[in-house]
Residue, then its C-alpha position, 0 to 999 in steps of 0.5 A: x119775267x125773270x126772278x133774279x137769285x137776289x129775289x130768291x134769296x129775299x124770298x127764301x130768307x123771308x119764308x124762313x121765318x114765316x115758316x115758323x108761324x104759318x098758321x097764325x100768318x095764315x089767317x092774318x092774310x085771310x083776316x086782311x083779304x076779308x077787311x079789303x074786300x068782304x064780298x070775298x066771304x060769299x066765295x067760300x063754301x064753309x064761310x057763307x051763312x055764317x057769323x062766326x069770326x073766321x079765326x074760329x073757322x077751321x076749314x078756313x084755317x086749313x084752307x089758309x094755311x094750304x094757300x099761303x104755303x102753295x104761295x110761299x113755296x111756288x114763290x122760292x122755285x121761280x129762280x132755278x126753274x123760271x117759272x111757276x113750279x106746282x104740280x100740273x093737275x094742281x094747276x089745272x085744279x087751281x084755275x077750274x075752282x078759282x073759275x067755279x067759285x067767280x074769282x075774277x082777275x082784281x080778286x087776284x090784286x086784293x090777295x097780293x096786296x093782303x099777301x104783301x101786307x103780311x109778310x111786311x107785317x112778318x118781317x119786321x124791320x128785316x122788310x125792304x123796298x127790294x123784298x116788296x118787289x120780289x114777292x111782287x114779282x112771286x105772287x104775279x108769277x102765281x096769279x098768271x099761272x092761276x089766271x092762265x089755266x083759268x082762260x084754258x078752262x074756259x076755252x075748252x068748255 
């Protein structure tokens, strides 16, 4: 997959603005993620047994933010590198507690079409078919990235 210096540029201009509401934007993906999908609550630790709403949840508010913006920032290298850029102990890191914690391949497609939904939701009118595609193209960069040291986990254990 090529991401093109157009798809950067969209990217790069969006997570502009993002950047000024991470936090907020943060728990709006994590709100969608749990609408779409509510099993997805049983995966983290700090929000098992629990009732409170996840907006009052601050772990899960640190954990938001440190995902969107590991999502937002690997997505604004792909241009100039051609390929997911996050520190090989991360990834690796990454793919053994995604694999820990049961995340199966369609989690991976609940979570992009959370991501797509807020940062649609984040730009406003400046949202177009074109930046739609270029987080697409971003977020599956991540996932397969992600899904792959999955696979590399498994195999060595």
């Amino acid at each position: 997959m090529v991401f093109s210096e157009k798809q950067e540029s969209l990217v790069k201009e969006s997570w502009e603005v993002m950047k000024q509401n991470v936090p907020e934007l943060s728990l709006r993906l994590f709100t969608l993620i749990m609408e779409d999908a509510p099993e997805a609550k049983n995966m983290f630790s700090f929000l098992q047994n629990t009732d409170e709403i996840p907006q009052n949840n601050p772990k899960l508010r640190a954990h938001a933010v440190k995902v969107f913006k590991t999502t937002c920032e690997s997505a604004i290298q792909l241009h100039e590198k051609g390929k997911v850029v996050v520190a090989d102990t991360t990834l690796k890191w990454l793919g053994a507690v995604h694999l820990q914690k049961g995340v199966m391949y369609p989690h991976f497609e609940v979570v992009k079409v959370a991501l797509l939904r807020t940062v649609k939701e984040a730009m406003g009118d400046k949202w177009s078919e074109e930046m739609n595609g270029a987080w697409t193209q971003a977020y599956d960069m991540l996932a397969m990235a992600i899904k792959d040291e999955m696979k590399a986990e498994t195999a060595a254990a």
